[in-house]
N, C-alpha and C positions, 0 to 999 in steps of 0.2 A: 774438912775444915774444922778448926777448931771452934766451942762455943764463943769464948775470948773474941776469936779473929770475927764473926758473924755480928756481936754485939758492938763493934767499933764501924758497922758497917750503917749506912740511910735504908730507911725503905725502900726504896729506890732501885739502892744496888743491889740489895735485898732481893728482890724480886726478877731484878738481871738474870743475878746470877743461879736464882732457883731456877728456873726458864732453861737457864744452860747446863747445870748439873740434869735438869729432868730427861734431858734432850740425850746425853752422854749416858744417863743410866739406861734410855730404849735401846740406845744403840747397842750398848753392851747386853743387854738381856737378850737381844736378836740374835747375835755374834755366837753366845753363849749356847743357845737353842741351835744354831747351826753346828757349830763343831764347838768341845768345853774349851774356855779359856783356862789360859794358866794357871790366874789366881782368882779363883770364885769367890772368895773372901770382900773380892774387890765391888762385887755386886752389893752384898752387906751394909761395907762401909757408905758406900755413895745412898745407899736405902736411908742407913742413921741419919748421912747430911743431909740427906732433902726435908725429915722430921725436923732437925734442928733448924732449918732454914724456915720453915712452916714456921714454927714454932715461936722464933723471935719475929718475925714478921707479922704475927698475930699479937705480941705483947706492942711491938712497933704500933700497929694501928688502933691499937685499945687507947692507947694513950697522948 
């Protein structure tokens, strides 16, 4: 996800959706650990999103 798309988003869903990106990134690092995926790249990215998600989610509730 984009930062853009993440700061148009509630805390809320915010938080949803962190829940469910953290969920798909175990799965994938299990996956990966068992036999490599495809694109490893893809572990990365979804790593960055969970920060970015953290992250406005943290400005979210400061304020």
């Amino acid at each position: 996800m984009k930062k853009a798309d993440i700061k148009n988003l509630s805390a809320g869903d915010i938080q949803n959706k962190l829940t469910e990106v953290k969920a798909d990134f175990n799965k994938m690092k299990l996956s990966h650990s068992i036999s490599p995926i495809e694109n490893p790249i893809q572990i990365r990215d979804m790593r960055r999103t969970i920060a970015r998600l953290e992250t406005e989610l943290t400005l979210k509730q400061q304020s």
